[in-house]
Structures are given as C-alpha cells and as structure tokens.
Biotite code that builds the C-alpha atoms (Angstrom):
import biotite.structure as struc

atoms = struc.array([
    struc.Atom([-7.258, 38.538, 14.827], chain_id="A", res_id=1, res_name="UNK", atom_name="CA", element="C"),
    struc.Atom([-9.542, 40.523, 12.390], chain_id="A", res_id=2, res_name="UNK", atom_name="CA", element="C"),
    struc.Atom([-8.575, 39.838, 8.612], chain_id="A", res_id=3, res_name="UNK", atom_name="CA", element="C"),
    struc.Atom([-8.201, 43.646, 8.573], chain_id="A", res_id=4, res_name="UNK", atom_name="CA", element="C"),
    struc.Atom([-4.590, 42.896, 10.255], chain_id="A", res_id=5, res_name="UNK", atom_name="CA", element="C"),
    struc.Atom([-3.769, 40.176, 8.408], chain_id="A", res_id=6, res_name="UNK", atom_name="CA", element="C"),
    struc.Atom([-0.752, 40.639, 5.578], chain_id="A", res_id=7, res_name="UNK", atom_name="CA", element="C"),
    struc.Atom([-2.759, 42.032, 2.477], chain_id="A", res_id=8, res_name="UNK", atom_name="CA", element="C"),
    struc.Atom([-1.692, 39.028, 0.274], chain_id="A", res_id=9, res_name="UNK", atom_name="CA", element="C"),
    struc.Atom([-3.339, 36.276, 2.649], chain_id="A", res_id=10, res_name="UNK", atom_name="CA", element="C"),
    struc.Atom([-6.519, 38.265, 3.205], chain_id="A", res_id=11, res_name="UNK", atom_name="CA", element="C"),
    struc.Atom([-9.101, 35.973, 0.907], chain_id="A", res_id=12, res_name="UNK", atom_name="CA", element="C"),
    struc.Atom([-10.683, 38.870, -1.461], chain_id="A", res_id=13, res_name="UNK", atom_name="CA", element="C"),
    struc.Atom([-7.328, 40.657, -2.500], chain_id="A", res_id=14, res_name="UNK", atom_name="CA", element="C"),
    struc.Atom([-5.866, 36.996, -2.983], chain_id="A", res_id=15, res_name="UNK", atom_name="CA", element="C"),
    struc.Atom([-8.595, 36.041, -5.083], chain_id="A", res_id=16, res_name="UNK", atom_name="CA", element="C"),
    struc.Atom([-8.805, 39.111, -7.294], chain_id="A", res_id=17, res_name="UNK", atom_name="CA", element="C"),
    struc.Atom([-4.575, 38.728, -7.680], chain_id="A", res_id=18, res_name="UNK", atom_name="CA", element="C"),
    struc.Atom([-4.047, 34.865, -8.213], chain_id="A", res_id=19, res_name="UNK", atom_name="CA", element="C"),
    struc.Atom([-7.953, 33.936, -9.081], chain_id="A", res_id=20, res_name="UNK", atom_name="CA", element="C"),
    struc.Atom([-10.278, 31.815, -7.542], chain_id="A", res_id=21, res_name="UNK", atom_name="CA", element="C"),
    struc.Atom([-8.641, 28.810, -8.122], chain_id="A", res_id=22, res_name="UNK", atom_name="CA", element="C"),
    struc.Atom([-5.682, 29.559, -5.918], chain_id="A", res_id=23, res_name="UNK", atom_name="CA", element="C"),
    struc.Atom([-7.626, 29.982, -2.435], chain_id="A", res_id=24, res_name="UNK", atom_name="CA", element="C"),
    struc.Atom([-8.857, 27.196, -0.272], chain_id="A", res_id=25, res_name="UNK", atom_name="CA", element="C"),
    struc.Atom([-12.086, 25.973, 0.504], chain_id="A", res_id=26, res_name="UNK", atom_name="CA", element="C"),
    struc.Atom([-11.935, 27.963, 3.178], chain_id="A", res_id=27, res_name="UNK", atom_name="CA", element="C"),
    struc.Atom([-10.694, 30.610, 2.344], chain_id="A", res_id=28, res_name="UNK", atom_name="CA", element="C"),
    struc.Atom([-13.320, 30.788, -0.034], chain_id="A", res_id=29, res_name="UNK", atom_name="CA", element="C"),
    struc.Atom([-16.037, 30.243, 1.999], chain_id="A", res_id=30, res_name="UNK", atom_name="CA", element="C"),
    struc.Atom([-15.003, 33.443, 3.979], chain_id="A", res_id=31, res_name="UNK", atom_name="CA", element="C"),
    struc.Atom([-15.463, 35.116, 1.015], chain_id="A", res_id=32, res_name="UNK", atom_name="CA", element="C"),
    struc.Atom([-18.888, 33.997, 0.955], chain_id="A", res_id=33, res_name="UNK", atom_name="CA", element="C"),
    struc.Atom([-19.486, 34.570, 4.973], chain_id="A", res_id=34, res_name="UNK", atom_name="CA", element="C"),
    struc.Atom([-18.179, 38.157, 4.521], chain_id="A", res_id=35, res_name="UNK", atom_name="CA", element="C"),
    struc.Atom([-18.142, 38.281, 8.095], chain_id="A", res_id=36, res_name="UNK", atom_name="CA", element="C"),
    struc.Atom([-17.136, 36.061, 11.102], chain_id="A", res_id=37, res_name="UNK", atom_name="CA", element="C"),
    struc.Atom([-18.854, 35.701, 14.762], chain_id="A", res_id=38, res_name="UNK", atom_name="CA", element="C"),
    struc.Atom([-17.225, 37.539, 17.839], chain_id="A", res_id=39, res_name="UNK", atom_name="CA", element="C"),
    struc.Atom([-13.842, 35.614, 18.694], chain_id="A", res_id=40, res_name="UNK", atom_name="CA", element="C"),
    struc.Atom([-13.560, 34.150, 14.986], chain_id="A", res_id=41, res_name="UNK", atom_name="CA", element="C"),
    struc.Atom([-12.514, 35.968, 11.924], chain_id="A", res_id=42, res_name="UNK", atom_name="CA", element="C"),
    struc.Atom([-14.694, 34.841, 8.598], chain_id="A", res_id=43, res_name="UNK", atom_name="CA", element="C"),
    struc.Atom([-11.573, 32.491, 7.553], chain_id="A", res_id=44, res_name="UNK", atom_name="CA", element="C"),
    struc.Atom([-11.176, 30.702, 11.460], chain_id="A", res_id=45, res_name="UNK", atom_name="CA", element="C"),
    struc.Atom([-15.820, 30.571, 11.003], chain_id="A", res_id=46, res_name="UNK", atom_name="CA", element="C"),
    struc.Atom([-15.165, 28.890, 7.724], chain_id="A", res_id=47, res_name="UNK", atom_name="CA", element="C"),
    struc.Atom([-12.389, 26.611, 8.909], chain_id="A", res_id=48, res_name="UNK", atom_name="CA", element="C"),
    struc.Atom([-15.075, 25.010, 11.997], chain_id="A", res_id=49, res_name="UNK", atom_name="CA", element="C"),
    struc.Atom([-17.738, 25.285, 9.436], chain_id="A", res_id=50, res_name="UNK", atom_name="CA", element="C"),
    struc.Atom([-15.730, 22.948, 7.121], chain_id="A", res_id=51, res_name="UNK", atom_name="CA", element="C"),
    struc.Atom([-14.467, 20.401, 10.079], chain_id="A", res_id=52, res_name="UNK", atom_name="CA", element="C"),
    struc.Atom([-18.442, 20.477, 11.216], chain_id="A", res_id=53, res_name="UNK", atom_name="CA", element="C"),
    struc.Atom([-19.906, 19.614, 7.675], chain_id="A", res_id=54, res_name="UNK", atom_name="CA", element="C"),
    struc.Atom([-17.180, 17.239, 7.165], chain_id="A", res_id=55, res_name="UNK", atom_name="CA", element="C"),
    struc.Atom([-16.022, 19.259, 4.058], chain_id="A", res_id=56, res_name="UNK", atom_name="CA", element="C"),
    struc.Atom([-17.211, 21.903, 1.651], chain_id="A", res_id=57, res_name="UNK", atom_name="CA", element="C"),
    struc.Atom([-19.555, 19.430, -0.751], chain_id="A", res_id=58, res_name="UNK", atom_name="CA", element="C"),
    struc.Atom([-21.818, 18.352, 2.481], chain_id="A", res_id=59, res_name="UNK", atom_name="CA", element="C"),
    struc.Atom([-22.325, 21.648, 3.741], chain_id="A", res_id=60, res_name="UNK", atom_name="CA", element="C"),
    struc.Atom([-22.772, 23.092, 0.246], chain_id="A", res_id=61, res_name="UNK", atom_name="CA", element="C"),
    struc.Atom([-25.748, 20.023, -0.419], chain_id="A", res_id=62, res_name="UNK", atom_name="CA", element="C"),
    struc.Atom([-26.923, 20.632, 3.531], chain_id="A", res_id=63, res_name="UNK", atom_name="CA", element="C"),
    struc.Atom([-30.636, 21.000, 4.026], chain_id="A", res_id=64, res_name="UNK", atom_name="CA", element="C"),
    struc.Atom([-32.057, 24.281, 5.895], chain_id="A", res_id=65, res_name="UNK", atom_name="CA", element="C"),
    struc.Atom([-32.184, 22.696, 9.646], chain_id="A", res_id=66, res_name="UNK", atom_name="CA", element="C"),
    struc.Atom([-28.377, 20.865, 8.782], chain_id="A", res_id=67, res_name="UNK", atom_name="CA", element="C"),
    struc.Atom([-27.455, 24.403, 7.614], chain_id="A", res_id=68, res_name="UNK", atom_name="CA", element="C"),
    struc.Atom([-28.662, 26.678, 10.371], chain_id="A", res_id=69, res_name="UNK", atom_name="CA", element="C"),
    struc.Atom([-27.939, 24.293, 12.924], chain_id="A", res_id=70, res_name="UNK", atom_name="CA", element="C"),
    struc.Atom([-24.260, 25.744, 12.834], chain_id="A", res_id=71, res_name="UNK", atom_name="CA", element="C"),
    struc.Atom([-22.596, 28.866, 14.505], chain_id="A", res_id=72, res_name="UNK", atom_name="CA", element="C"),
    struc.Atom([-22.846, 31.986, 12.014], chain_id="A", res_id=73, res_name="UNK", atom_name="CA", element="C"),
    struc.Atom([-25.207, 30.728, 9.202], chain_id="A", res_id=74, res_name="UNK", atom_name="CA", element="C"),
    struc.Atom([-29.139, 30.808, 9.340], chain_id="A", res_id=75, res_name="UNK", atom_name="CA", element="C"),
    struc.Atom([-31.944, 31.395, 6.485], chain_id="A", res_id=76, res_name="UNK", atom_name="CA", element="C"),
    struc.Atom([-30.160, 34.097, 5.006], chain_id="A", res_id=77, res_name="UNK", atom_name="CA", element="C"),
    struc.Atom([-26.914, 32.631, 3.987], chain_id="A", res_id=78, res_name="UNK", atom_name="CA", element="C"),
    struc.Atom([-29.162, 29.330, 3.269], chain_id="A", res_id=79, res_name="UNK", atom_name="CA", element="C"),
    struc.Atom([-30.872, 31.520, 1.062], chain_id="A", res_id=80, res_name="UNK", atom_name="CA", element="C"),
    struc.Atom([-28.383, 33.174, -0.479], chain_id="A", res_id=81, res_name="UNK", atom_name="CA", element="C"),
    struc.Atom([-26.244, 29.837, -0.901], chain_id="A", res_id=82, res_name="UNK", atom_name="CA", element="C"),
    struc.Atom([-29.041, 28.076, -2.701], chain_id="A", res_id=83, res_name="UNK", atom_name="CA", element="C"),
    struc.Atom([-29.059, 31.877, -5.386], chain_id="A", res_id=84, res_name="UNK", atom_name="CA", element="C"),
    struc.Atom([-25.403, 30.662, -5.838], chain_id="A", res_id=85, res_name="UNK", atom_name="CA", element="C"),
    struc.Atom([-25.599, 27.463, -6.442], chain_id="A", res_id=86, res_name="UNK", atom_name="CA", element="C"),
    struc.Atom([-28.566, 27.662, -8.915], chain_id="A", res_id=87, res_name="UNK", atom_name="CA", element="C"),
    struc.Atom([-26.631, 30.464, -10.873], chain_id="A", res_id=88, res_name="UNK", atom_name="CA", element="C"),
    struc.Atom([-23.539, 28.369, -11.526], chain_id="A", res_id=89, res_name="UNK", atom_name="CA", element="C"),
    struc.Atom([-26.153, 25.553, -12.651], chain_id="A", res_id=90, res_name="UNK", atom_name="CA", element="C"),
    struc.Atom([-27.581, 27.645, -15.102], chain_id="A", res_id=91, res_name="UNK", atom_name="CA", element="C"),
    struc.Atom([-24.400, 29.092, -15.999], chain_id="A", res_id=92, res_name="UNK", atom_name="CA", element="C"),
    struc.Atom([-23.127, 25.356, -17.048], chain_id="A", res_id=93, res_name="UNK", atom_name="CA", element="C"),
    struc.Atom([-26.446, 25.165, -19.470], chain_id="A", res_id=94, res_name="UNK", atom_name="CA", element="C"),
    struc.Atom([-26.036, 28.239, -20.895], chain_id="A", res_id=95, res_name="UNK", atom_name="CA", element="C"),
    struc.Atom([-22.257, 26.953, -22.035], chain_id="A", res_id=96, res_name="UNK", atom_name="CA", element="C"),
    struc.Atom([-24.154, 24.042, -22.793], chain_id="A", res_id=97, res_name="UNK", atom_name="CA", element="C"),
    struc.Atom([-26.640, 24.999, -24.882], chain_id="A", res_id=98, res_name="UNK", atom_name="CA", element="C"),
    struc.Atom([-24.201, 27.575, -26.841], chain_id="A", res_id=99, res_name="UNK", atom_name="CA", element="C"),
    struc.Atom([-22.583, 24.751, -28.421], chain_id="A", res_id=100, res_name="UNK", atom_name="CA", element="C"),
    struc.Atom([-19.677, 24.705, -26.424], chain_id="A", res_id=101, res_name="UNK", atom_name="CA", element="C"),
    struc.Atom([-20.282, 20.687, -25.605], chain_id="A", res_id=102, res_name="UNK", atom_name="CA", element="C"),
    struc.Atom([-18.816, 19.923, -29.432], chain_id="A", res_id=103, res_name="UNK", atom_name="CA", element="C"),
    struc.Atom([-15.344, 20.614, -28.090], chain_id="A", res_id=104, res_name="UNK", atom_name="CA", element="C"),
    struc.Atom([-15.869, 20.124, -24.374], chain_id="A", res_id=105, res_name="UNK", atom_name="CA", element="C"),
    struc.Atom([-17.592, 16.387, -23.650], chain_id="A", res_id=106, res_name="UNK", atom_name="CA", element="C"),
    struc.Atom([-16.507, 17.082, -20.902], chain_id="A", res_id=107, res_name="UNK", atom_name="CA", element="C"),
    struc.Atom([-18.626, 20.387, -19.585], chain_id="A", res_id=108, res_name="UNK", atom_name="CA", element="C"),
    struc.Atom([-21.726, 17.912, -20.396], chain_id="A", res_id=109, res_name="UNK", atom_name="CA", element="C"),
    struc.Atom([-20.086, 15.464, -17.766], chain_id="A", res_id=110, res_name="UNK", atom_name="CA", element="C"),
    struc.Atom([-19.645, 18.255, -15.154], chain_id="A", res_id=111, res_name="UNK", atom_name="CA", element="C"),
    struc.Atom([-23.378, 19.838, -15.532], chain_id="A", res_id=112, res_name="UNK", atom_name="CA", element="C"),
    struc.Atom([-24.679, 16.142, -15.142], chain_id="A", res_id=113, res_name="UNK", atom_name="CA", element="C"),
    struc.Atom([-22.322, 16.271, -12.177], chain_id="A", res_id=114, res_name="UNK", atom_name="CA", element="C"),
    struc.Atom([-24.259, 19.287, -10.781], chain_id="A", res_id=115, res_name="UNK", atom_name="CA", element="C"),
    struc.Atom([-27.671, 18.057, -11.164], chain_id="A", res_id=116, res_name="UNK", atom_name="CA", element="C"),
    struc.Atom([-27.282, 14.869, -9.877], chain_id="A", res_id=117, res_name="UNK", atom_name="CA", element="C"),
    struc.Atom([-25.148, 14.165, -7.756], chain_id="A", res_id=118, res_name="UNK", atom_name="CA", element="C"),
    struc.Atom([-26.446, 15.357, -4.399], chain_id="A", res_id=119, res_name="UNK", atom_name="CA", element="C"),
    struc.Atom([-29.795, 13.861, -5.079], chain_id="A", res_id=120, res_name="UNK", atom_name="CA", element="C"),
    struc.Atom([-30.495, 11.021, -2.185], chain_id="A", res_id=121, res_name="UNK", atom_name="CA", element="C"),
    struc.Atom([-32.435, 8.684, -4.402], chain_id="A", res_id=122, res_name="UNK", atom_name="CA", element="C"),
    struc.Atom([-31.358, 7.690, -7.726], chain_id="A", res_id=123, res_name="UNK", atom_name="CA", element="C"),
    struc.Atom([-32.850, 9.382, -10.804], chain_id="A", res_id=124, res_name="UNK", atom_name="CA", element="C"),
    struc.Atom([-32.101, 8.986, -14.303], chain_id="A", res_id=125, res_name="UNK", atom_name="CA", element="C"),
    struc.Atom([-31.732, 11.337, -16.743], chain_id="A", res_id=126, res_name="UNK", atom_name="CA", element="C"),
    struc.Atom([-31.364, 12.972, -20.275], chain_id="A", res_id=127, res_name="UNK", atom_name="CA", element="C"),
    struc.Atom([-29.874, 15.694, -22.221], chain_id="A", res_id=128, res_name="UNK", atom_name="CA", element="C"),
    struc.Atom([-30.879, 15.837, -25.698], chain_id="A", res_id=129, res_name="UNK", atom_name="CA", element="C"),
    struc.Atom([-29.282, 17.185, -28.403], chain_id="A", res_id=130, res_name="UNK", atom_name="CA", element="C"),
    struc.Atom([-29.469, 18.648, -31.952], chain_id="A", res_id=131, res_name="UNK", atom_name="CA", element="C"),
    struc.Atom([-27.997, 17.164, -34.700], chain_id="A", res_id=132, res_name="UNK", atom_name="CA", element="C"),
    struc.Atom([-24.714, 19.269, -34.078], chain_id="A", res_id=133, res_name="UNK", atom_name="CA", element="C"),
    struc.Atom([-24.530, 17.682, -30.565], chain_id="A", res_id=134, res_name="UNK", atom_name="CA", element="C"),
    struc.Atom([-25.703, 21.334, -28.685], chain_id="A", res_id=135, res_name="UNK", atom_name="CA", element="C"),
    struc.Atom([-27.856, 20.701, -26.128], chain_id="A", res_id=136, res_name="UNK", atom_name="CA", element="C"),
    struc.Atom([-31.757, 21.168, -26.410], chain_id="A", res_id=137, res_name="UNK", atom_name="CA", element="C"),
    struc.Atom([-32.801, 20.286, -23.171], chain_id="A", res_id=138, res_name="UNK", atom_name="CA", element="C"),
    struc.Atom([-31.953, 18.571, -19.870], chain_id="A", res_id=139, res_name="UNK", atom_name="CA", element="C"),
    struc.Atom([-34.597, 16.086, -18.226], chain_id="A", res_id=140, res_name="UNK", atom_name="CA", element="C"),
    struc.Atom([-34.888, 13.884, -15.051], chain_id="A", res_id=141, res_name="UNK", atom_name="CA", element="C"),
    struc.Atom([-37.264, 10.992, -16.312], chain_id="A", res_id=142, res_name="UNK", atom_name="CA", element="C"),
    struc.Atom([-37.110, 8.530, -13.579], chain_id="A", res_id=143, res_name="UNK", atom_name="CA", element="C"),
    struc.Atom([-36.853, 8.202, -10.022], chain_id="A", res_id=144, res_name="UNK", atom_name="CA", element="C"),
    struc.Atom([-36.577, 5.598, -7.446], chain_id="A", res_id=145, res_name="UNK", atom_name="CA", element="C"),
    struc.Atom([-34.694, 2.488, -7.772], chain_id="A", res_id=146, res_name="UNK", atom_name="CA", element="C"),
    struc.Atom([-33.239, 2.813, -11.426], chain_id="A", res_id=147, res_name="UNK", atom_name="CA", element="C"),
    struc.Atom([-33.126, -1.138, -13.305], chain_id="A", res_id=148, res_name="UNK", atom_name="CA", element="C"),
    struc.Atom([-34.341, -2.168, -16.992], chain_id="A", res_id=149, res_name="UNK", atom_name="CA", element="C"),
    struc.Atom([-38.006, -2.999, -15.509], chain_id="A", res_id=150, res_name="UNK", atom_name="CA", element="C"),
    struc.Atom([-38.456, 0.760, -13.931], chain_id="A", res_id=151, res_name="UNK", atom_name="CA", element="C"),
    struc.Atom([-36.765, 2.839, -17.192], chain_id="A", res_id=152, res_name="UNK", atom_name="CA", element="C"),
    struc.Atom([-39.639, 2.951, -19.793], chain_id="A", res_id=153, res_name="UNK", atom_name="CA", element="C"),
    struc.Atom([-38.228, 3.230, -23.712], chain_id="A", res_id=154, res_name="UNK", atom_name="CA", element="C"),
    struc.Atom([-41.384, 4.527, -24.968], chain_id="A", res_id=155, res_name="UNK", atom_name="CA", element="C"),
    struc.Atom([-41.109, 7.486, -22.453], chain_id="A", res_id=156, res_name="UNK", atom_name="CA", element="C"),
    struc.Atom([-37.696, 8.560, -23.804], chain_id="A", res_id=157, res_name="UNK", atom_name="CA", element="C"),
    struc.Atom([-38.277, 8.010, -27.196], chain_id="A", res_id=158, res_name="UNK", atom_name="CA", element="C"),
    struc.Atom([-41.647, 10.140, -26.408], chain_id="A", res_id=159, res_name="UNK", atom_name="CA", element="C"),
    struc.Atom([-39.402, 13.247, -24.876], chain_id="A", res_id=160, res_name="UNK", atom_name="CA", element="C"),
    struc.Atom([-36.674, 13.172, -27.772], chain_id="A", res_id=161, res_name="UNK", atom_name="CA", element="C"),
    struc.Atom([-39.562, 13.301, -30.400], chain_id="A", res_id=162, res_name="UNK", atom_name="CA", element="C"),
    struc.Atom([-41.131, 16.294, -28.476], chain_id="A", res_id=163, res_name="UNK", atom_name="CA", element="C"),
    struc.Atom([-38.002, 17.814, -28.688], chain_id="A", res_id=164, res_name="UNK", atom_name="CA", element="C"),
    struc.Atom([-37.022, 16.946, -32.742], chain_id="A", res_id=165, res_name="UNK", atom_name="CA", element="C"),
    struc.Atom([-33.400, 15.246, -30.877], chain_id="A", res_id=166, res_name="UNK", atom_name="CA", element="C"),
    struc.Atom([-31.186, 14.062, -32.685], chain_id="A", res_id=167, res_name="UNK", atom_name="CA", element="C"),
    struc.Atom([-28.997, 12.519, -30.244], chain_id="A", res_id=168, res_name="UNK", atom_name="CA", element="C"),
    struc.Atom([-29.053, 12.103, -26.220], chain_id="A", res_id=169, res_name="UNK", atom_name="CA", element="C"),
    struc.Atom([-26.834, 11.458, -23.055], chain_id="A", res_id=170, res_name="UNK", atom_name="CA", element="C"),
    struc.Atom([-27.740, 9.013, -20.305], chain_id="A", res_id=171, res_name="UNK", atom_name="CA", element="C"),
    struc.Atom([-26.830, 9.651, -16.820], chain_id="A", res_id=172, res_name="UNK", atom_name="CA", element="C"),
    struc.Atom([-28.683, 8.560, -13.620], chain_id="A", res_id=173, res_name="UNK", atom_name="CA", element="C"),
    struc.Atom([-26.723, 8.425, -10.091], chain_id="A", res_id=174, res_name="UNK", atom_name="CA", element="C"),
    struc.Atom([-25.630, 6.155, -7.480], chain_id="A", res_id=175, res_name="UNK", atom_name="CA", element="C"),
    struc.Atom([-26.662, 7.223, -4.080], chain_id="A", res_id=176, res_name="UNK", atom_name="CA", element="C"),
    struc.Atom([-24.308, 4.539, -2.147], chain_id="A", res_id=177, res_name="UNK", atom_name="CA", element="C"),
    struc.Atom([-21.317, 6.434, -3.961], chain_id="A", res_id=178, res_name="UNK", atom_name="CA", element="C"),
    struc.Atom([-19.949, 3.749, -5.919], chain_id="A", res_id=179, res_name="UNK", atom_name="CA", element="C"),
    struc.Atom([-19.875, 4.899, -9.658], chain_id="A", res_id=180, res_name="UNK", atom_name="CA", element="C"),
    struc.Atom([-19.033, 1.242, -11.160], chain_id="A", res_id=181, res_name="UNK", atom_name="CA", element="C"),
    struc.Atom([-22.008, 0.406, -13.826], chain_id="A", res_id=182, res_name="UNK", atom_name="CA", element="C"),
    struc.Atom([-24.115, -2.650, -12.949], chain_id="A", res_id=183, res_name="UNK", atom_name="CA", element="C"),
    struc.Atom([-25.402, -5.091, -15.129], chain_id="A", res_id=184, res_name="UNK", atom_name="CA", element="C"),
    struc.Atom([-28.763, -3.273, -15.065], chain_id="A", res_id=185, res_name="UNK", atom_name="CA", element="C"),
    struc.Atom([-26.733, -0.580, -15.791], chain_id="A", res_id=186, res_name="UNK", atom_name="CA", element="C"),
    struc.Atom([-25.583, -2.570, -19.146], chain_id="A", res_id=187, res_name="UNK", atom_name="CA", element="C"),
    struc.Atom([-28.807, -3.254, -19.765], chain_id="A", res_id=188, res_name="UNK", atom_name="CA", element="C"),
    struc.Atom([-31.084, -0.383, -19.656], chain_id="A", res_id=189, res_name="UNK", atom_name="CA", element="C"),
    struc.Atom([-28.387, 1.138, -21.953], chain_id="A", res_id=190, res_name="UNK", atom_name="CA", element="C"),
    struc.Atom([-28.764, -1.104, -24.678], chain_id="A", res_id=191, res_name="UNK", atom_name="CA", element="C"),
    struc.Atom([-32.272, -1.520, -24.352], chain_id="A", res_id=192, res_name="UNK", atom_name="CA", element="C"),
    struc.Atom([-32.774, 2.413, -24.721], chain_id="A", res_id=193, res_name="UNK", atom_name="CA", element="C"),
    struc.Atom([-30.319, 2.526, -27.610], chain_id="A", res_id=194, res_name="UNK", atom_name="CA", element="C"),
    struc.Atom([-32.501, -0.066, -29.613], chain_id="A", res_id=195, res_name="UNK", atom_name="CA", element="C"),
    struc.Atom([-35.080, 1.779, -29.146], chain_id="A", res_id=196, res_name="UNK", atom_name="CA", element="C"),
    struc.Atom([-34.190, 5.259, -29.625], chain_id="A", res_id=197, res_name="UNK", atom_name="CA", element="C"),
    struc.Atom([-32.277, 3.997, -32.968], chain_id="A", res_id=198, res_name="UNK", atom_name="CA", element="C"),
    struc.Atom([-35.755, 3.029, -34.898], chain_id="A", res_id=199, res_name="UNK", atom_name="CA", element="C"),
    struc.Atom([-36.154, 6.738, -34.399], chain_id="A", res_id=200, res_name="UNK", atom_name="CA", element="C"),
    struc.Atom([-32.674, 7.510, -35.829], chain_id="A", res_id=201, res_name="UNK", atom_name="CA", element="C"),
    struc.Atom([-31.554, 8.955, -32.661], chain_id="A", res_id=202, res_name="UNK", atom_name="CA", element="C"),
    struc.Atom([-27.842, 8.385, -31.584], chain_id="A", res_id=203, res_name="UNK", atom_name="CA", element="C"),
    struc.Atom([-26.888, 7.376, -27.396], chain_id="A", res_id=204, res_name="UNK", atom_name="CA", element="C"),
    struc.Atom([-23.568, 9.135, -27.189], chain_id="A", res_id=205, res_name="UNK", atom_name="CA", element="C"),
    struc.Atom([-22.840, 8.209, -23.390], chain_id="A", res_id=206, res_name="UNK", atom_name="CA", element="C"),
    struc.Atom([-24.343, 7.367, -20.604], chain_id="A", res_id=207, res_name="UNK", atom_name="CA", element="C"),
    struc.Atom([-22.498, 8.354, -16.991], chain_id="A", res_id=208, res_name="UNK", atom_name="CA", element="C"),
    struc.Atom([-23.143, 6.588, -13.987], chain_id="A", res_id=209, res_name="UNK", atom_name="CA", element="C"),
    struc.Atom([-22.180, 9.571, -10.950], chain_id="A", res_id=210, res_name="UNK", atom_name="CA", element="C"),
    struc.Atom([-20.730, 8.467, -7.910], chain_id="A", res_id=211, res_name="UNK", atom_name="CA", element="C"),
    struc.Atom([-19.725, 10.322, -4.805], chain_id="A", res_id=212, res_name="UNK", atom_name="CA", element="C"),
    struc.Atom([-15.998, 11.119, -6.395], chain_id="A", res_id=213, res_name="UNK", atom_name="CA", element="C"),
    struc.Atom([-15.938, 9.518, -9.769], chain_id="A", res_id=214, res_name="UNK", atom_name="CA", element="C"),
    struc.Atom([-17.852, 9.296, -12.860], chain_id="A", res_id=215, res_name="UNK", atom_name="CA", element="C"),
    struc.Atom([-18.046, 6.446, -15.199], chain_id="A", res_id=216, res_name="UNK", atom_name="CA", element="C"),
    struc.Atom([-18.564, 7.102, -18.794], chain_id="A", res_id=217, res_name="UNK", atom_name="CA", element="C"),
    struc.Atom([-19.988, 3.798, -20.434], chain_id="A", res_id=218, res_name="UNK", atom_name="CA", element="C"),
    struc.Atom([-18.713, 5.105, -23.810], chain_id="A", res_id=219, res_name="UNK", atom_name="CA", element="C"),
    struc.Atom([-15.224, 5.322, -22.582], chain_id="A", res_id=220, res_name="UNK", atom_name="CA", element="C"),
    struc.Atom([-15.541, 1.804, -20.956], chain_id="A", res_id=221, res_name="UNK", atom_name="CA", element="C"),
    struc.Atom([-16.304, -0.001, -24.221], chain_id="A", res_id=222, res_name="UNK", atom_name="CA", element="C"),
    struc.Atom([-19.868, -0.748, -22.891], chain_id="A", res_id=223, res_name="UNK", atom_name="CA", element="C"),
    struc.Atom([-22.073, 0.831, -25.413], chain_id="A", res_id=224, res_name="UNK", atom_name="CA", element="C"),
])
C-alpha cells in the first residue's frame, strides 16, 4: 500500500512535523530519508528490510559504500547524501560546542565525542581543548592504533594545547571491541598526561572511554 493511503497521522512526514522527530521510529524515519520506496514496498516497509538487513539503524548509518549499495533501494546517491547528513549534525554539535553551551551541558561534549569516535574500527585517542571558560577551542584525534601509556606521547599534547593557548582539555579515545570499562592503561595514560599537562597549568577535566552502548567518564568514576 502506497503511504499516500495510509491514515494521515501514521504517514512519517505529517507525524514528524505534528509530534517531532523524536516520536517516529527508526524506521519511520529512515523513510523520511528514502523519500521513496522500490515497486512492491512503500518507503516505510524499504526502511523496515533495510533495518533487519543492517542489523539496526547505527550499522547501516556507519556502513561503507559497497555495505551500503549492496542493498535493495540505496546506491551512491543516498550514500552520498547520507554521509552530507551525517557530517552536518557533526558540525552542528561543534558549533553548540564551541558557543559555550558545554558550561551547562558536560554532557553535549560527551555526545560530540560520541559522534566522532565511535564508529572508528581502530582505536584513536583524542582531545578537545578548551578556553579558560571551558568553551571549546578545538577538537583533535592525536593517536591511532593500539592506544597504551608507551604509544600516547605527553610532549605531543602538551605541544597541541600550547598551539592552541588551552586552558583545559578532555580525553577520550575508543574501544573498538565495544566494551567501555577503562583499563589499567587506561588509568595510566590519564595520569601520566595530567602530570604533564599541569607544569603547563592546564586542567584534565575528563577523559571518556566510548564503547559500543556506553560511555565511561573517568571523572565520574573517581579515577582522575
């Protein structure tokens, strides 16, 4: 059945612009961003398969081009147009970032670090530095690879928050195997960067570890 004959309240667009985003399904709003379905499916019954053959909306959303166009109804375009999407709601989080929003919302910092990192299949390590009124400066991976206290050089970080006159910085690196819980090295690497980012009166606030589902906030755990 064509969404065109659906009741006008389940149809996806006039849902969303009554009740707001945040009341439709994955699916439904993936229709949304389908527009259109293939012959025998409607853009809602495409989005439903779509969802059972990415195994959910995060692993086709982090799917690469061949994974993506692999699948009935999407190709280059919608890859295209997907990636647009995606990059414009990651800019959108720095731009609340950087206009000091992050003061009152510690929690917008944890969600951008969310964004950046946590489809990436090798682990990387990274930092946001800040100004002396905690808004954000800047956001930089520093590290790739397997992430311990031998392969996460001090003198590099303490190198990028002098080039950019920080005052203070978050930590955050993820864990490709999904498991958020902080190591040892974890420990570590933490207070080996704080010592040496403190001789250059610069405060660690946090330092996330991002997992699959969860995030761990070594601040919150005492571990800092």
């Amino acid at each position: 059945m064509s969404l065109k004959d659906w009741p006008e309240q389940e149809r996806p667009r006039e849902k969303l612009l009554k009740q707001g985003a945040g009341a439709l399904s994955d699916a439904e709003l993936l229709a949304i961003f389908l527009r259109t379905g293939i012959p025998g499916k409607n853009a809602v019954e495409l989005a439903r398969e779509l969802l059972i053959g990415f195994d959910g909306l995060r692993a086709l959303l982090e799917a690469d081009l061949k994974s993506f166009c692999s699948h009935n109804g999407l190709g280059p375009a919608k890859f295209v147009q997907l990636q647009a999407v995606l990059e414009m709601g990651k800019r959108h989080l720095m731009a609340r970032l950087e206009s000091g929003e992050a003061l009152t919302s510690p929690e917008l910092a944890e969600h951008y670090l969310i964004t950046q990192l946590r489809h990436e299949p090798h682990e990387v390590f990274a930092c946001l530095f800040m100004d002396n009124q905690h808004q954000v400066l800047a956001f930089e991976p520093l590290f790739r690879g397997t992430i311990d206290s031998a392969s996460v050089y001090p003198r590099e970080v303490v190198k990028r928050a002098l080039a950019h006159n920080a005052a203070a910085v978050i930590f955050a690196h993820n864990h490709p195997s999904g498991i958020a819980e902080p190591s040892q090295s974890d420990e570590r690497i933490t207070h080996k960067l704080t010592k040496a980012l403190d001789l250059i009166d610069v405060r660690v606030l946090d330092h996330f570890i991002i997992g699959n589902g969860d995030t761990v906030s070594l601040a919150q755990r005492g571990l800092m």
